[in-house]
N, C-alpha and C positions, 0 to 999 in steps of 0.2 A: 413436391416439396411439403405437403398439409402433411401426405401420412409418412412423409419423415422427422419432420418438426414433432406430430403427436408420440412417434415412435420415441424419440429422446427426450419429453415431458414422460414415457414409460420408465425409460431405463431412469430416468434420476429419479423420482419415484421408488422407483426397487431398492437402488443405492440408498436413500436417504431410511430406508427402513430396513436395512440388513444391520443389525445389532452386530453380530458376530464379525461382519468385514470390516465395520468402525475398529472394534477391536485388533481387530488382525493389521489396520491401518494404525491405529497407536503406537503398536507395537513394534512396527515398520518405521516409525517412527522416531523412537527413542533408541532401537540400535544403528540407525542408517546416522543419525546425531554424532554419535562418538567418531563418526568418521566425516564429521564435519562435512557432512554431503552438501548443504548449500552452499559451500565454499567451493566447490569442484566446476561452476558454470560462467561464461562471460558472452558477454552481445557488443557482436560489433567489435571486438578486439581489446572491453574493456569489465573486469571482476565487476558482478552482479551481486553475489551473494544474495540470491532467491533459491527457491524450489524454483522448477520448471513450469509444475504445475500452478504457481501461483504468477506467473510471467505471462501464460498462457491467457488464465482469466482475466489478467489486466490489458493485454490485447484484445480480448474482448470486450472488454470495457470501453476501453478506448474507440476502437471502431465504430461503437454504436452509437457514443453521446458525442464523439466529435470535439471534445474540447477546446475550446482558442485559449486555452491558460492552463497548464498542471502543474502545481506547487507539491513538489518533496523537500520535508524535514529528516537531514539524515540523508547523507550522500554516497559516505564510506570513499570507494574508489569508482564513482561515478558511472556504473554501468547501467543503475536504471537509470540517468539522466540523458543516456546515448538512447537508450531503448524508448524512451518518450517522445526523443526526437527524432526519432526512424518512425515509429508509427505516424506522428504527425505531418514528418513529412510525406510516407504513403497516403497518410488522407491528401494531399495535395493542396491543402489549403494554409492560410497563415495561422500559424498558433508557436507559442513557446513552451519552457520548460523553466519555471524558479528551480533552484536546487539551493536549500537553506543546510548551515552546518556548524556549529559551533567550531571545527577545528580543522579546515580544509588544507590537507599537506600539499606541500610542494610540489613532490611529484605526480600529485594525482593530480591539483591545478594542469600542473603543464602537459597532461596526458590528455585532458576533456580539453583544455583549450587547442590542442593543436587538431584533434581530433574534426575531420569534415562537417561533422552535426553540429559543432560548435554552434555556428551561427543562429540555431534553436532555440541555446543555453542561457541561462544568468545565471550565476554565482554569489550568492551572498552569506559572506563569513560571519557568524554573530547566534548565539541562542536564540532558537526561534520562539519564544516567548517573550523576548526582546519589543519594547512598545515600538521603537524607531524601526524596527524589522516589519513588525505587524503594519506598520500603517505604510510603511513602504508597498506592501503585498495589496492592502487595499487600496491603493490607488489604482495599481494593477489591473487588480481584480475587478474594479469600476467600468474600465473599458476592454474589458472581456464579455464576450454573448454567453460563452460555456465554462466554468471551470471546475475542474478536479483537482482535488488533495488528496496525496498520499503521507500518510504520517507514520514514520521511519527511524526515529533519533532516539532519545533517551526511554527507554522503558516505564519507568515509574510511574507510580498510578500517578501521582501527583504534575510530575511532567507533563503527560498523555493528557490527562484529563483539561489542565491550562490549554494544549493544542487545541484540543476540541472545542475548545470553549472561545478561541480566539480562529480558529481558522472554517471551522461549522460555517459561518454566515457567510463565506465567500463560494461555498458553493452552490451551483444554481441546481434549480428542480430537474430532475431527469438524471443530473451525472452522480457522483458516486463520490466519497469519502472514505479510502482504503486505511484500515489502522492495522498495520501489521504487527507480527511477533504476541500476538494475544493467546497463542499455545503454549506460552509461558506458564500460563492460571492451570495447564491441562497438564505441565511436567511434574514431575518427581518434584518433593520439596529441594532437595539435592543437587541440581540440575544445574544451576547459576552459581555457585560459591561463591565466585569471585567478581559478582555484581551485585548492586543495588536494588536490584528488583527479582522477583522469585514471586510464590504463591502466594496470591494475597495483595500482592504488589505488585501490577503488571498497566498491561493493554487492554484487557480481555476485560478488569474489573473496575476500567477507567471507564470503557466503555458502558458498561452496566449502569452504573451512576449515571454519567449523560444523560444515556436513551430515558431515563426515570423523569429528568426534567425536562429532554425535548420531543416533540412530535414531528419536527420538520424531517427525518431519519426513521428505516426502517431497514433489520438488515437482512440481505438476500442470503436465505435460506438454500434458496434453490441452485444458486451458484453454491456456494460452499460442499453443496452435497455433490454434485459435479465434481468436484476438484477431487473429493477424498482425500488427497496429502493437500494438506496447505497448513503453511503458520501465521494463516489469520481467521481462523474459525470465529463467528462473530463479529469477525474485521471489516466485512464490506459492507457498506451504510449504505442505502440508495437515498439520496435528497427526493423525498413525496412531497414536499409541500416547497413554497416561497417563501 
């Protein structure tokens, strides 16, 4: 296993320095887009709306720090809150899943709550920059040993960057703080029209600021160069410090 491990610190290595395949991967990128590719996948029976490849890493994630708490902002139709709670449940041990949403429809409630994982799950309807939301989480988060955030919802740098700033201190040393959709800073100015956020206005630039004023965060390079397709470049924060 030493010169398999060293073999794949090799190959990400190579990946993280081939200019040319970044490119080739952008590129891959922005027409695999117009065919709404992150729309085409579901776990467990229920719409994810990820890359694959970024599902992949967060099972990796997951597996290693073990979480007893993962908090997602941004639910959509509930497929990463099933996939948190299949992982957790594979680790065998007690842990749950928040899933925060300013607008949790009907029938997406009645799909996650009927759903076997359920019992994993919390639900809570309400802007997650919301104070009475936040201290809700912290209480939570008090008596948890491990937790993870994945932050999911509103785009805006302004949004994003309030998350980070209010859900940062619930995570502990070792696990990870995933901020998605920060390939946003990386599309065409074009890309978003009919959103709020676009270049210059994103995840990607929230996160910039942050990391400027915190040290508790540092982000995995070597994961992302792994991934190649992911829309969270700069997205995964590993908590180094208490």
């Amino acid at each position: 296993m030493d010169d398999f491990e060293k073999q794949i610190r090799e190959n990400i290595a190579g990946l993280a320095g081939d200019a040319e395949l970044a490119s080739l991967t952008d590129e891959w990128v922005r027409r695999s887009a117009k065919y709404n590719y992150s729309y085409n996948f579901s776990w467990l029976g229920r719409p994810i709306i990820q890359y694959p490849q970024d599902m992949l890493a967060l099972q990796e994630i997951v597996w290693k720090v073990k979480p007893s708490l993962i908090v997602e902002t941004g639910i959509a139709h509930g497929g990463s809150l099933i996939f948190y709670a299949s992982m957790l449940e594979l680790l065998g041990a007690e842990g749950n899943v928040i899933g925060i949403d300013v607008d949790i429809r009907k029938h997406n409630r009645a799909a996650i709550e009927s759903h076997s994982l359920y019992r994993r799950i919390e639900l809570i309807e309400g802007s997650s920059t919301d104070r009475d939301i936040v201290s809700q989480i912290a209480r939570k988060a008090e008596q948890a040993e491990v937790v993870m955030v994945v932050l999911d919802s509103n785009h805006t740098h302004e949004h994003v960057l309030r998350e980070l700033e209010l859900y940062s201190p619930f995570v502990t040393k070792g696990s990870y703080l995933a901020v998605l959709d920060t390939i946003v800073e990386d599309l065409p100015d074009d890309f978003f029209p009919d959103r709020p956020w676009g270049k210059g206005n994103n995840p990607k630039t929230a996160v910039k600021e942050f990391l400027a004023s915190s040290d508790r965060f540092e982000i995995d390079k070597e994961l992302e160069s792994k991934l190649l397709i992911t829309v969270a470049p700069d997205g995964y924060l590993k908590c180094v410090s208490d």
